[in-house]
Every structure is written in structure tokens, then in C-alpha cells.
Phi, psi and omega in degrees: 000116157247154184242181173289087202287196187252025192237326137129299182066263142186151175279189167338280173278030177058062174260140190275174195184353180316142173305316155217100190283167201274135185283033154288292200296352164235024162263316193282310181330261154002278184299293165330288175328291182323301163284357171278304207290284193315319197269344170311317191263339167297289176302291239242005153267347163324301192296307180309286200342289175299327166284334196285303156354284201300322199296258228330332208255315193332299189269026161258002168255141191245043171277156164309286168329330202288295184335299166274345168290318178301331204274315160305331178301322203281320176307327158319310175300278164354291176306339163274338183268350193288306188328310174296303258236303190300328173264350162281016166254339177304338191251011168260325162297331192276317215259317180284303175295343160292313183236063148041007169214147176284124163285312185263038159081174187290337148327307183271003179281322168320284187304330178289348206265334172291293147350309163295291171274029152282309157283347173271304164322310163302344172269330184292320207293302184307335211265332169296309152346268184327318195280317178329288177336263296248282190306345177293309181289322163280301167293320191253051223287338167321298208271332141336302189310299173316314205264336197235091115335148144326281157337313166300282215310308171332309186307305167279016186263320214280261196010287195316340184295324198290318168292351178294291195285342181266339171295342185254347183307331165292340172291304167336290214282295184272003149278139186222193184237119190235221167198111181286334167090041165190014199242183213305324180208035141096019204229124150236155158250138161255177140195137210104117165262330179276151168296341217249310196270342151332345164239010153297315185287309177295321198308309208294314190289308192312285194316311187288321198245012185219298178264008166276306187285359179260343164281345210265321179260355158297330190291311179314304195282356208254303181280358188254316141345309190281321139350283176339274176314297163322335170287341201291329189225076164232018177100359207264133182305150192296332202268326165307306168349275197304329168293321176256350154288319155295352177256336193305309173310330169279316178301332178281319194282336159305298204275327167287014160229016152292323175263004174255347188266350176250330171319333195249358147289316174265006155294280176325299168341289217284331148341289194275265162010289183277013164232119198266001129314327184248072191225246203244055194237333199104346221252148203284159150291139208242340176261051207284332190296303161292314173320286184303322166296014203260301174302320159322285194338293214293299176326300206286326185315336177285011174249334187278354183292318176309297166327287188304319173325269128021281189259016183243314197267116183281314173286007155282319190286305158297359160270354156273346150283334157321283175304324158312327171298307196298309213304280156014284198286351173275341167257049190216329180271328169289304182315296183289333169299328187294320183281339148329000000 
């Protein structure tokens, strides 16, 4: 989450706004984006594609496994679609740092600014969710089998959307389109105009969307390790072992590169936030260099769960040769009928 100083600085998604960014960055830009969107929307309708598969065969068995395996899937899911919804606002960033100025009038500078951060709130909240599941399945598995229905876990991945939007309700309320006075026709989106409550607003969103739930899943993985380790010769069958130290590991590894690809973004934030020169004085940000890496990071996390999915998970990796196989034999099946 970044915000809008009245200097411009970087927004949600770090759309820059400086008065003369270097034309590498709105050349260099473009093209990143452009390929974070194509593997994003790629990775993360695969990923629907396949959990929605895996819940339909899950809630038709009635295993302990089936039950907490669908209840984590729906958190997945979730977690792709907030992911999807974050990269259709992107190219509204991508279109305002090509041509230095906002184009799409003062509604949609509302609404794309509410959206983003909703959904980057709605992803961390789930990604605490998911470790919560997680200590739940492992330490307690009993009371798992109770508490993570589908149906439940469903419930609360929708819920969780509801403290995302009202922690995001001032962008709504308090962005407008304005004139930094120096930019192509006089047109930005902001948000805030005071310095004060811009760091009101960051403090809050850090704490609330960013280090409460990352204390919150240091507690979870922390005690679930520590299980783990304690655990080791107690008799439990291996192929269970090895099944909740592998999915525990995917899941830990969804929340550090959710939090090393948004830290430097939320560095910056606070950043920019304490130095009230670059608030409401006019004066450029000093960080032009870290600003676009900072915004690459943030960008590219909608892309890495699909990646981690792959290289963490064996059973993702066979349901994904799996669909490649049906797809394969249904066009290996249009071909001989055509040739009939």
C-alpha cells in the first residue's frame, strides 16, 4: 500500500507520478507490466482452473483430508482472485505513468485506488487465514475436522473481503484528480491533501494490513514447527509427516514472498510519510530509483503464488500435468473427428 503525496510520489501500486521521470521508466515500465499481466492472468486462471477441479472431486468424499484439503483450496482461490482483481487496475497505472498524467477522470481515480487497496488487504488477511488453517490442521487436527468446513472456510474467505474494504474506504472517499502544476495538463490522482492525515492513514494501514497479520502468521508457522520438531518420533504415519511439512512449506513460503515483494514498498510508504518535505511542499521524491523497484516488487507478488504453486507443491504439480493431459487428449479428439 502506497499512497499519494500532493507531489505524487507512488500510489497503491507505486504508479509514479513524478514531474520528470526518466523516459527509461516509461519505457522500462510498460513492457514489465505488460508481461506481469500476461503470466499473472495466465498463472492465476490455471490455478482457479485447478482448485476449482480439485474442491468439486474434494466435496464429493467425505475424508478428514478431503475436508481440510478443500478448506485450504477455497483460501487459495480466494487468494487468486483478490490477485486477479489487482492486476486489472494495473494498466490504469501503466497508461498514467506513460503519458504523466491521469486520464480517467476523477471516479475511476477513486475507484482503481479503492481496489487496490482492498485487495492487497484482502490478500494479506487471507494469507494469515490460510496460516491460522494451517496450525489448526496440524496441531489441533481434531478440532480442525470441526471448525474448517468448506463451507465455513468459504465464508470467512468472502468475510475477510469485509475489513479489506472499509480499511480501503478513504481512498474511496478522499481521492480526487487534481493539479500538481506541473505535469502534462495540469491532471493527477491523488490522495489526501493534508500531511497529517497521510500518515495517519499510512500508520494505520501498515499496522493493521501489513504487521499484525505477519505477527500473526510468525505465531502460527512458528508453533507449527515447533510441533513438527517435537513430533518427529511419535509414530505418525511418514507419508502424513511429509504431507504436512509439504503443504505447511508452501504456505510459509505464499507469506515470505508476499512480504519481501510488498516490504519495500511499505519501506518507502513510511518513508516518504516522514519526510514532510516531499508531503505538501511540492518538492519531487528523492527516491526515483528505489521508487520503480519498489513498485516492480509490489507488482510482481501477483505473480509468484502460481510459480510457488510449482515449485513447492508435488500435488499441484500433478494436477497440472493432469489438465494438460485432458486438454491435450480433447485436441488430439477434435483432430480425429474433423478428420472423419
Amino acid at each position: 500500500m502506497l499512497l499519494r503525496s500532493s507531489t505524487g510520489s507512488l500510489d497503491l501500486l507505486g504508479n509514479s507520478s513524478d514531474s520528470e521521470p526518466g523516459n527509461v521508466e516509461q519505457v522500462l515500465v510498460p513492457i514489465l507490466d505488460a508481461l506481469i499481466v500476461l503470466l499473472g492472468v495466465v498463472g492465476h486462471t490455471v490455478v482457479i482452473v485447478i482448485l476449482c477441479g480439485r474442491r468439486r472431486r474434494g466435496l464429493g468424499q467425505s475424508s478428514r483430508s478431503s475436508l481440510t484439503g478443500t478448506g485450504t483450496d477455497a483460501l487459495l482461490l480466494a487468494l487468486s482472485a483478490a490477485d486477479l482483481l489487482l492486476l486489472s487496475m494495473l494498466p490504469f497505472h501503466t497508461a498514467a505513468i506513460v503519458m504523466q498524467r491521469w486520464p480517467f477522470g476523477d471516479a475511476m481515480c477513486r475507484l482503481v485506488g479503492f481496489l487496490g487497496s482492498a485487495c492487497s488487504s484482502a490478500s494479506i488477511f487471507t494469507l494469515a487465514t490460510l496460516a491460522v488453517s494451517r496450525y489448526l490442521t496440524v496441531v489441533h487436527p481434531t478440532r480442525a475436522y470441526s471448525l474448517l468446513s468448506p463451507r465455513r472456510v468459504s465464508v470467512a474467505a468472502v468475510l475477510l473481503w469485509v475489513p479489506a474494504c472499509v480499511l480501503a474506504a478513504p481512498q474511496l472517499v478522499f481521492r480526487f484528480v487534481g493539479t500538481p502544476g506541473r505535469t502534462a495538463d495540469g491532471l493527477a490522482c491523488f490522495a489526501f491533501v493534508s500531511h497529517r492525515d497521510q500518515l495517519i492513514y499510512g500508520l494505520c494501514h501498515f499496522l493493521v494490513a501489513f504487521l499484525l497479520p505477519l505477527v500473526t502468521i510468525a505465531a502460527a508457522y512458528g508453533r507449527i514447527y515447533m510441533f513438527l520438531w517435537l513430533s518427529k518420533n511419535t509414530g505418525r504415519a511418514p507419508q502424513v509427516e511429509r504431507y504436512q511439512n509439504q503443504v505447511t512449506q508452501t504456505s510459509a513460503m505464499l507469506v515470505l514472498a508476499f512480504t519481501l515483494c510488498w516490504l519495500p514498498s511499505y519501506g518507502l510508504t513510511l518513508t516518504l510519510l516522514a519526510d514532510k518535505s516531499s508531503g505538501a511542499t511540492g518538492s519531487s521524491p528523492r527516491y526515483g530509483g528505489f521508487t520503480v523497484f519498489a513498485r516492480l516488487m509490489a507488482t510482481s507478488s501477483t505473480v509468484m503464488n502460481p510459480i510457488l504453486y510449482v515449485l513447492m507443491s508435488q500435488k499441484f504439480r500433478q494436477d497440472l500435468q493432469g489438465l494438460f493431459k485432458k486438454g491435450g487428449r480433447r485436441t488430439s479428439g477434435a483432430v480425429a473427428m474433423a478428420a472423419a
